[in-house]
Each structure stands twice: as structure tokens, then as C-alpha cells.
KEMIDREN-667524 format. One line per 4 residues: their letters; for each residue x, y, z of N, C-alpha, C, O. Coordinates in nm, 3 decimals, m for minus. Each point is the difference from the previous one (the first is absolute). Layout:
a = X,Y,Z,X,Y,Z,X,Y,Z,X,Y,Z ~ ...;
END
This chain:
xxxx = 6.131,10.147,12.565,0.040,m0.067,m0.123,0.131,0.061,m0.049,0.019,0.122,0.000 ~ 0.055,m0.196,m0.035,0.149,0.033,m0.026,0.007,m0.033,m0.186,m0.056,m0.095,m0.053 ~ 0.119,0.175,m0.004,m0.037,0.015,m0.151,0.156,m0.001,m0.051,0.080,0.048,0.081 ~ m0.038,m0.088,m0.181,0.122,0.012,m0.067,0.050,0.113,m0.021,m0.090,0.084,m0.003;
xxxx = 0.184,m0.043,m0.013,0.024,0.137,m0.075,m0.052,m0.013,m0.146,m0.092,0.076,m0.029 ~ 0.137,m0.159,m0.065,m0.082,0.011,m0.143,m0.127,0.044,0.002,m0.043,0.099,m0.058 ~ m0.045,m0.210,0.156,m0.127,0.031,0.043,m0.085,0.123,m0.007,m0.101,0.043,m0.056 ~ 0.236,0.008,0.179,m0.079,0.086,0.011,0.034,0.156,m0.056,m0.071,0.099,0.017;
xxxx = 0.221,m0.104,m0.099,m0.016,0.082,m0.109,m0.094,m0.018,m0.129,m0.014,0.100,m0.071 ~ m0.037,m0.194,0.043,m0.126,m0.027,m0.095,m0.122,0.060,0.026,m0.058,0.062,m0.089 ~ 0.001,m0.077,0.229,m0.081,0.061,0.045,0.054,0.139,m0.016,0.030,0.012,m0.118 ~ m0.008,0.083,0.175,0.032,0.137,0.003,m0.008,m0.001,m0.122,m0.115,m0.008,m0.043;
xxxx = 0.217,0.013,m0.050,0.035,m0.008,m0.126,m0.200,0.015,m0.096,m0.018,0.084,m0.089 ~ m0.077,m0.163,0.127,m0.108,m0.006,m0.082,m0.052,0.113,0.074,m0.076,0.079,m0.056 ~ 0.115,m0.061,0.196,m0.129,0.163,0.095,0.016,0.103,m0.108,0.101,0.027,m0.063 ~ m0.250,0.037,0.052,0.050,0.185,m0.004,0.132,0.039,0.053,0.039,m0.064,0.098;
xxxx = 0.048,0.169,m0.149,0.086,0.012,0.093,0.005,0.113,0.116,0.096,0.055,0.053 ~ m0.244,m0.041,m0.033,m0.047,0.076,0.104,0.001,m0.084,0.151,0.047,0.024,0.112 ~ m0.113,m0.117,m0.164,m0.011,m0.153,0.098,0.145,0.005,0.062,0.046,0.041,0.107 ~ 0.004,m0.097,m0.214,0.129,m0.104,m0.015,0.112,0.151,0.146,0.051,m0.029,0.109;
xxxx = m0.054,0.144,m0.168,0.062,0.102,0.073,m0.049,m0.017,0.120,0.094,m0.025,0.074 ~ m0.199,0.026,m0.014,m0.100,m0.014,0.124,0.058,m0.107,0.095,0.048,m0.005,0.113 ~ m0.082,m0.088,m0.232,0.051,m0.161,0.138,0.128,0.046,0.045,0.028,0.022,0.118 ~ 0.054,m0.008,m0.226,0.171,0.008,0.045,0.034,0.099,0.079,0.116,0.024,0.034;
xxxx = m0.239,0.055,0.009,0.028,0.155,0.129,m0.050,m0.110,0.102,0.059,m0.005,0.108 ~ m0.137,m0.063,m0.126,m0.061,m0.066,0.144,0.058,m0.131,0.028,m0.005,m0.028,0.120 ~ 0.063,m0.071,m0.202,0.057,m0.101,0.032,0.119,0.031,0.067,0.057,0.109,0.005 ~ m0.012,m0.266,0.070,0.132,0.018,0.148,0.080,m0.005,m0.130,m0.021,m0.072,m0.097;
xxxx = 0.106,0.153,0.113,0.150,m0.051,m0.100,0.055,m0.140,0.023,0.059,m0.080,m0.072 ~ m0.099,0.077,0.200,0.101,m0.152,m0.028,m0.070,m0.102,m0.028,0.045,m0.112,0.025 ~ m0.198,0.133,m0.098,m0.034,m0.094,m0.067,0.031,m0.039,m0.148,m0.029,m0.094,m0.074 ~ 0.090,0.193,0.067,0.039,m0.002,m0.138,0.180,m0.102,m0.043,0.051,m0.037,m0.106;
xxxx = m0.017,0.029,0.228,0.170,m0.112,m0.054,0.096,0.130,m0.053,m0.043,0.115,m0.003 ~ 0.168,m0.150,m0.035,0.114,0.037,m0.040,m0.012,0.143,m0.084,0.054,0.101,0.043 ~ m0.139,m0.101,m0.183,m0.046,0.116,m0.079,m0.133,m0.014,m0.045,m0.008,m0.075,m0.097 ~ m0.067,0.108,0.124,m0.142,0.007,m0.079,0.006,0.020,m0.131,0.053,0.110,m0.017;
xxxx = m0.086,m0.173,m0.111,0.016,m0.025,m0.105,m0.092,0.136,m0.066,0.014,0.077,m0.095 ~ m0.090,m0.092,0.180,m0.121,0.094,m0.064,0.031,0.169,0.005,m0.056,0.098,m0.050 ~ 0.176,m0.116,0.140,0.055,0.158,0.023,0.077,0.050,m0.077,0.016,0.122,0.005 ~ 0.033,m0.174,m0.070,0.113,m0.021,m0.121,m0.013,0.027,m0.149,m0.072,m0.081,m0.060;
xxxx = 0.129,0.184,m0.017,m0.048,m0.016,m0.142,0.011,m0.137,m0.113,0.073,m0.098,m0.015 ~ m0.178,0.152,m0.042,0.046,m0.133,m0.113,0.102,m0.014,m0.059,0.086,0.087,m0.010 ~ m0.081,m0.214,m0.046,0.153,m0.003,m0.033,0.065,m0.018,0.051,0.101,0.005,m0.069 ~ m0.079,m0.028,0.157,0.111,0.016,0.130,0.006,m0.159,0.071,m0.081,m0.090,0.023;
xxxx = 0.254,0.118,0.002,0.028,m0.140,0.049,m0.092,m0.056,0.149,m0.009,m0.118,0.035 ~ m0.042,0.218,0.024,m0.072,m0.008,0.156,m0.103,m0.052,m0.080,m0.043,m0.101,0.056 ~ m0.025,0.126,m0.178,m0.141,m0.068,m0.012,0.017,m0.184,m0.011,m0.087,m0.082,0.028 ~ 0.196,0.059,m0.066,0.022,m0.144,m0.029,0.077,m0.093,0.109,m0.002,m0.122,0.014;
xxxx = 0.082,0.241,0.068,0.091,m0.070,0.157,m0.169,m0.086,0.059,m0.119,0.021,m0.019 ~ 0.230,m0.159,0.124,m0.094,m0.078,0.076,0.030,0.082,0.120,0.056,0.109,m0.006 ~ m0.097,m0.168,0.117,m0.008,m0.055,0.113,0.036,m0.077,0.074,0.043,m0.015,0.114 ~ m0.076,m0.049,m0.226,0.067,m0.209,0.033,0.077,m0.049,m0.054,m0.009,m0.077,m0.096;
xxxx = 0.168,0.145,0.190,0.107,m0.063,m0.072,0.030,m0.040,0.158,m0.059,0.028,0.104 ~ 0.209,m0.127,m0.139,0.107,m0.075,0.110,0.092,0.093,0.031,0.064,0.052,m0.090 ~ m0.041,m0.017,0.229,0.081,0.080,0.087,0.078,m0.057,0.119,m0.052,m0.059,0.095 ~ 0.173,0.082,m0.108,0.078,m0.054,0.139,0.071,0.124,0.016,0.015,0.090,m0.082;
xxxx = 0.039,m0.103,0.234,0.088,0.080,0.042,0.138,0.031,m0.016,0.058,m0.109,m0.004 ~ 0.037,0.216,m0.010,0.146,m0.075,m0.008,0.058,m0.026,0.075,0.116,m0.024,m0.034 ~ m0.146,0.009,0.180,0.063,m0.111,0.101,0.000,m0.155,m0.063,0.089,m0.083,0.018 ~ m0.202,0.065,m0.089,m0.025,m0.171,0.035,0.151,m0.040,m0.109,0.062,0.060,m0.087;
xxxx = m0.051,m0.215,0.163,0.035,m0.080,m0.077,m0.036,m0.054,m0.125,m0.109,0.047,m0.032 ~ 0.156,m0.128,m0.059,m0.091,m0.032,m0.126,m0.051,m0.126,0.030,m0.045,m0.069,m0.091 ~ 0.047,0.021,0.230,m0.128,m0.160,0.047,m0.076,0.080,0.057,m0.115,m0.042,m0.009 ~ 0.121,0.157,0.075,m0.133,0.043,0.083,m0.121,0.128,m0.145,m0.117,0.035,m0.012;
xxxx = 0.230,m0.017,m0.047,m0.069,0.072,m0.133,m0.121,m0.114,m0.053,m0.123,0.013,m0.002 ~ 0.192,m0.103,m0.032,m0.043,m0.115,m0.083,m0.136,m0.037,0.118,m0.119,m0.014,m0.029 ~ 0.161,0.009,0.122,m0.117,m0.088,0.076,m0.131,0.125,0.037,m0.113,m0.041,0.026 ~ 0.148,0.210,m0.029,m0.085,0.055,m0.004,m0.051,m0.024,m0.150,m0.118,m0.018,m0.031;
xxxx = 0.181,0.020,m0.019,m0.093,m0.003,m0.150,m0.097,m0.111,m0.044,m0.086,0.017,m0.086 ~ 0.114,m0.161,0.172,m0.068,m0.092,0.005,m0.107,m0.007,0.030,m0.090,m0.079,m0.029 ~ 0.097,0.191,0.112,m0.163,0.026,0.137,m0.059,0.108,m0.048,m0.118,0.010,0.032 ~ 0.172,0.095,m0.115,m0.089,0.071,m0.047,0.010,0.028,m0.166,m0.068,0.089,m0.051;
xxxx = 0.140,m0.157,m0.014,m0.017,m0.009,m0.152,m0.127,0.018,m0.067,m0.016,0.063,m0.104 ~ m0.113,m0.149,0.202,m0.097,m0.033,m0.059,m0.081,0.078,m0.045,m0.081,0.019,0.090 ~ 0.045,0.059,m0.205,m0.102,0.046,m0.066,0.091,0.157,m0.026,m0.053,0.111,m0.009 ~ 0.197,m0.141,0.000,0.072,0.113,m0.055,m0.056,m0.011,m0.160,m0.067,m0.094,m0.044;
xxxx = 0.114,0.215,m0.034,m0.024,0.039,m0.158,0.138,m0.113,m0.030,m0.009,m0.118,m0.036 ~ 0.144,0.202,0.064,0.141,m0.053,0.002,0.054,m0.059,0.092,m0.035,0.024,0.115 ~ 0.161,m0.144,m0.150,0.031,m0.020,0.104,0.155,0.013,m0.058,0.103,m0.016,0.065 ~ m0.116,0.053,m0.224,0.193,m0.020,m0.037,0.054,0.127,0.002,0.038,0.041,m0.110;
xxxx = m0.024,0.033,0.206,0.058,0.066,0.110,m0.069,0.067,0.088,m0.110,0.054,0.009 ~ 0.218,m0.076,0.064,m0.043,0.020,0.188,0.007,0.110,0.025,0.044,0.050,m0.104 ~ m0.063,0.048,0.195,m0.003,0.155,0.008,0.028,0.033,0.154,m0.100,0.010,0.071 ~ 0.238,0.010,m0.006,0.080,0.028,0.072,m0.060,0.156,0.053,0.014,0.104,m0.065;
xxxx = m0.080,m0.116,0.189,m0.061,0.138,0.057,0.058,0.041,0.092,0.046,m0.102,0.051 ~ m0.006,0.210,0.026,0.052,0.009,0.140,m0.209,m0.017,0.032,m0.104,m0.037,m0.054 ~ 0.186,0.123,0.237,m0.094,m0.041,0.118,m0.110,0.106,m0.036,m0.110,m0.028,0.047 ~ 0.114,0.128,m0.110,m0.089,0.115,m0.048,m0.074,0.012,m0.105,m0.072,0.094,m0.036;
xxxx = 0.111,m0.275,m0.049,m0.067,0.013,m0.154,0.083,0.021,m0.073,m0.027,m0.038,m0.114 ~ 0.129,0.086,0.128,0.069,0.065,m0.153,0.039,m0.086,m0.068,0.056,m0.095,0.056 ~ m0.070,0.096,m0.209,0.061,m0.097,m0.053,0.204,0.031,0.049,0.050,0.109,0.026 ~ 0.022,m0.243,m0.027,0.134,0.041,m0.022,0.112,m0.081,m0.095,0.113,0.045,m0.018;
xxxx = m0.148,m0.141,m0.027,m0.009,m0.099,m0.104,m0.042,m0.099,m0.019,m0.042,m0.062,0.098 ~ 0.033,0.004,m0.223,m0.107,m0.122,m0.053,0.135,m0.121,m0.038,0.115,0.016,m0.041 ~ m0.186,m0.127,0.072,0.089,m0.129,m0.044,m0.088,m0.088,m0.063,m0.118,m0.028,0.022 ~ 0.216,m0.017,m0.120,m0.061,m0.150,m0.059,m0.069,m0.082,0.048,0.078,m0.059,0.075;
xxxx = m0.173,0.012,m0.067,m0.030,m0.098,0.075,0.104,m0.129,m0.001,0.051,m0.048,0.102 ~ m0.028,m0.002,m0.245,0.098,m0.113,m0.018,0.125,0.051,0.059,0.044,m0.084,0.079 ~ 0.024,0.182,m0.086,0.106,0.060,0.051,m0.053,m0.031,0.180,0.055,m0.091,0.062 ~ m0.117,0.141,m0.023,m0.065,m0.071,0.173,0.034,m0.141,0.027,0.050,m0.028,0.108;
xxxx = m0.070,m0.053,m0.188,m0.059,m0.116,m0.011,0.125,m0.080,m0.037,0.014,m0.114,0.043 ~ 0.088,0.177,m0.130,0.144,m0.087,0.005,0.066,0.082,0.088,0.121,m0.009,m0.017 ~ m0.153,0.092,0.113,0.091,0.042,0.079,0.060,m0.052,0.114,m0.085,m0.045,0.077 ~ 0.228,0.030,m0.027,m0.018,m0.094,0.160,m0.094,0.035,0.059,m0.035,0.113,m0.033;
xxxx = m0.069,m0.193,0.164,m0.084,m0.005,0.058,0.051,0.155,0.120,m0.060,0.101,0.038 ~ 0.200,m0.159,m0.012,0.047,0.142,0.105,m0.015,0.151,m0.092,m0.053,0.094,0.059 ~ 0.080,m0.083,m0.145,0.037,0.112,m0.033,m0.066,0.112,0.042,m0.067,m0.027,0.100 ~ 0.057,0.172,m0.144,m0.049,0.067,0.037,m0.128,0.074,m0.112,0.066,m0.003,m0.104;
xxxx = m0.137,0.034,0.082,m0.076,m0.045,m0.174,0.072,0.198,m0.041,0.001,0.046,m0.114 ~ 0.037,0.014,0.210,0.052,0.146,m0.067,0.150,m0.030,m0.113,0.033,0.045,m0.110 ~ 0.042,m0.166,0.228,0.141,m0.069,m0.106,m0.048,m0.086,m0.129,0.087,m0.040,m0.077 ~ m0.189,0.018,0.058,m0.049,m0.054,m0.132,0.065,0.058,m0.118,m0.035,0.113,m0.033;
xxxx = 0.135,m0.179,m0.043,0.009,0.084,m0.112,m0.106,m0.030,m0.104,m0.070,m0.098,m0.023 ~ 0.091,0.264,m0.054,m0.201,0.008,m0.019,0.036,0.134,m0.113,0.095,0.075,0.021 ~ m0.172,m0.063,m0.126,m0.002,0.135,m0.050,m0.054,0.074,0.087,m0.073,m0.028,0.095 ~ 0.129,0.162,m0.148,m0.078,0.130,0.075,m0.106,0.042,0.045,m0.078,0.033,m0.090;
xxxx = 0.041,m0.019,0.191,m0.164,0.065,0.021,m0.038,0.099,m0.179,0.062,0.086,m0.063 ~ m0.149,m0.134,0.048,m0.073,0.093,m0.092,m0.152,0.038,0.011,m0.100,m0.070,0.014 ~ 0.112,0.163,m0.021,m0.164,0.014,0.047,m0.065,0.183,m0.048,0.064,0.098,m0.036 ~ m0.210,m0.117,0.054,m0.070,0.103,m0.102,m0.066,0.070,0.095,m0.024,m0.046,0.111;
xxxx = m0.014,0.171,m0.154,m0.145,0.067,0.115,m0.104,m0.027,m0.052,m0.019,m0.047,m0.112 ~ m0.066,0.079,0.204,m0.159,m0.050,m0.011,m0.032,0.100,m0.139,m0.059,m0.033,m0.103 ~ 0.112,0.151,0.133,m0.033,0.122,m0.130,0.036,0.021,m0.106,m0.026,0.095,m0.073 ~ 0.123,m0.231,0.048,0.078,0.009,m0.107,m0.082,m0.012,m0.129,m0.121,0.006,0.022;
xxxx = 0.154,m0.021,m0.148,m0.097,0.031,m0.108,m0.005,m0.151,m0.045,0.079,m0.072,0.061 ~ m0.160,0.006,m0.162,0.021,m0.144,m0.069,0.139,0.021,m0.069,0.091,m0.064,0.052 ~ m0.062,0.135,m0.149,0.125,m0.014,m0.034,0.126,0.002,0.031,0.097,m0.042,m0.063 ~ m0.107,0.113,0.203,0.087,0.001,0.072,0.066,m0.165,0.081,0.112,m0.046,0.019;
xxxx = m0.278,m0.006,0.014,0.049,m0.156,0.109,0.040,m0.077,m0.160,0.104,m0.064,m0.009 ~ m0.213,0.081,m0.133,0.071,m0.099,m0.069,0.109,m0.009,m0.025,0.046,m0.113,m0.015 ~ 0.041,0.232,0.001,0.142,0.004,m0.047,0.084,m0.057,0.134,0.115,m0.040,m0.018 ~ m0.183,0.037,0.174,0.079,m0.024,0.085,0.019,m0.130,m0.076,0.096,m0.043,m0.064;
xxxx = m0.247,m0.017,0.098,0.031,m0.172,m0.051,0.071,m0.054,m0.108,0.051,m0.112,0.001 ~ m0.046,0.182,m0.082,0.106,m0.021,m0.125,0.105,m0.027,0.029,0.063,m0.106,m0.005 ~ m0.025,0.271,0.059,0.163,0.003,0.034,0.069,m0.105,0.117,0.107,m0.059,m0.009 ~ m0.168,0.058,0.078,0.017,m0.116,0.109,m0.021,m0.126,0.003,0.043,m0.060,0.098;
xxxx = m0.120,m0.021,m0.209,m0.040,m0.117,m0.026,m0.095,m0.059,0.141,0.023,m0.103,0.063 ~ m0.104,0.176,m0.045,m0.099,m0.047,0.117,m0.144,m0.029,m0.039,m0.045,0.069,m0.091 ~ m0.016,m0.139,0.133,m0.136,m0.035,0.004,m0.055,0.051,0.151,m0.123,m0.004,0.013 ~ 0.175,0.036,0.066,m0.093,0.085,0.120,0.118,0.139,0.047,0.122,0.021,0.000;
xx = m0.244,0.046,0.033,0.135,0.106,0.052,m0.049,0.081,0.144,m0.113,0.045,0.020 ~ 0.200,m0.041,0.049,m0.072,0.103,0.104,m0.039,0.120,0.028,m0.057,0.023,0.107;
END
């Protein structure tokens, strides 16, 4: 059975945290996705990051961006911006989606002109990501 991350930080989250310490010595790490929510202090921007966001590469074009996003958009949180990974995961910048989407079909989605990557750590504090979002005028952030 395959469980959400919310999921299954809810669960842990209600264990003893005798339990909750136990499973997480014996579970595979890589059942856990990107950051385990439950590993993370409160407060913190990692307790509220998804999973399920839209990612392309910065090789692609902005028709082959667009057409991966077509095929796997479905049951993302966001889709109004895209999140530019190399081959290892790393984030390396984020684009508009609409900025994608009026872009020539050739282009390259890294030549997108685009604001700046902005982005938070998982450890960062609440006041810290709110003021990102302020200062930056964003509704998602990476």
C-alpha cells in the first residue's frame, strides 16, 4: 500500500513518539519521496512542501516541456510554475507556466525570460517562507 506523504505524516504525527521513532529506523528510505515531512520541525516550510509538483528538464524545448506536462500534470497540487531539475534532482530554475506557454514552441524553456529562481529550505521557519512570499509576490515557492 502506497500512502501520501500528508498521509502519512498524519499517521506518525498521532504515534507515541516511541512508535513513530521505531518505524522510521525500520522503514526503506525511499519510501518515504523527496523529504519526509514527519522528520522535520514544526513550523517549517518542509512540513507544508508537496511532492506533487511539474518538472522538466533544461534541455527541453518549450513544445516538449508543454507536452511533458500534458502527460503528467495530472493530480499535481500546482501547475503555475514549472520546476526546471537537472539529471540528479536538483532544483535549477522555475518558470511560469504562462511564460512556457507563450513561449516559441523551439525555444529552449532555460531562455525563457522569467523572474529569478526563488526558493526556501525545508528548515526554514514560517516567517521566514511568509516574508519570502511577500517579498516576491508568489503563491508557490520552491
Amino acid at each position: 500500500m502506497r500512502w501520501s506523504p500528508d498521509d502519512r505524516t498524519h499517521l506518525l504525527e498521532e504515534m507515541p513518539a516511541e512508535v513513530t521513532r521505531e518505524l522510521l529506523l525500520q522503514l526503506d528510505p525511499r519510501s518515504f519521496g523527496p523529504a519526509p515531512a514527519a522528520r522535520l520541525p514544526e513550523n517549517t516550510a518542509g512540513r507544508y512542501m508537496t511532492p506533487k509538483y511539474a518538472w522538466i528538464y533544461p534541455d527541453m524545448t518549450a513544445a516538449a516541456a508543454l507536452d511533458k506536462i500534458r502527460h503528467t500534470g495530472q493530480g499535481k497540487e500546482t501547475l503555475n510554475w514549472i520546476y526546471v531539475i537537472d539529471a540528479d534532482g536538483k532544483l535549477v530554475e522555475d518558470v511560469r507556466l504562462a511564460n512556457l506557454v507563450l513561449a516559441p514552441a523551439e525555444s529552449n524553456v532555460m531562455a525563457i525570460d522569467d523572474p529569478e529562481l526563488v526558493s526556501v529550505r525545508a528548515t526554514d521557519d514560517r516567517d521566514t517562507v511568509l516574508k519570502a512570499f511577500e517579498k516576491y509576490d508568489r503563491g508557490v515557492l520552491p
